[in-house]
N, C-alpha and C positions, 0 to 999 in steps of 0.2 A: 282285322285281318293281319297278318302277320306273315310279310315270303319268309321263306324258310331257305330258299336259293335258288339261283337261276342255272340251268344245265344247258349241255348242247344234246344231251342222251334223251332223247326221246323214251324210248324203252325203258330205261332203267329208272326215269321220273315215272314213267305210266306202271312198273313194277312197285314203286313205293306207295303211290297210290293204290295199288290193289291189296299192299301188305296191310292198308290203312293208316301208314307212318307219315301221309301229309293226305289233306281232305279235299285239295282243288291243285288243277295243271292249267297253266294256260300255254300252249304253243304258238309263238308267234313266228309266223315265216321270214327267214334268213331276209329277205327281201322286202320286208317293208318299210324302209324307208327309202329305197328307190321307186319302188310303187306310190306311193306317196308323193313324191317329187314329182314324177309323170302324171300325175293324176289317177292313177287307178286304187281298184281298191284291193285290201289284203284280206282274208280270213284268215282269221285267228281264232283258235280251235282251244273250247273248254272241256276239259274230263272231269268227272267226279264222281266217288262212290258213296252216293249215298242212299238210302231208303225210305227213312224216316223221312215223313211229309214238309216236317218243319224246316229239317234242315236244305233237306232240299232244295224248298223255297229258298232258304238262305244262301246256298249256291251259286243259286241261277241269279238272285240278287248282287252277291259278289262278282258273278261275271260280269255281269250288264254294267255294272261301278267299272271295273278295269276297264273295259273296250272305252266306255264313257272318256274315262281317265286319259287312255291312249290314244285316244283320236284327239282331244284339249292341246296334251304335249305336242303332237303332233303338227296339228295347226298352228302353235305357237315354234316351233323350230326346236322345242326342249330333249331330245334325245338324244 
């Protein structure tokens, strides 16, 4: 996996995505880490355009590793 960069443009990340110029979004809300502090929890929202079965798979794979990722840092105080 590889970010390619982090935006505040939702739109214009979900347009590059659709050009197929990056193969996965994660949008994480403005507010998670005060939701985090209080205890609650954030949705964080995965896009991706893909068809093929395999990659797919690979996608959903990638997602599931980030959220992973970002609840670890999370509960360690790393963000």
């Amino acid at each position: 996996v590889q970010i390619v960069g982090v935006s505040d443009d939702v739109d214009a990340t979900r347009a590059r995505l659709q050009r197929q110029q990056i193969d996965l979004m994660v949008i994480a809300p403005s507010h998670v880490e005060q939701n985090f502090t209080s205890g609650q929890q954030s949705e964080i929202g995965i896009e991706y355009n893909e068809l093929d079965p395999v990659r797919d798979n690979y996608a959903r794979f990638v997602a599931y590793r980030q959220v992973q990722e970002l609840n670890r840092a999370m509960s360690r105080n790393e963000f």
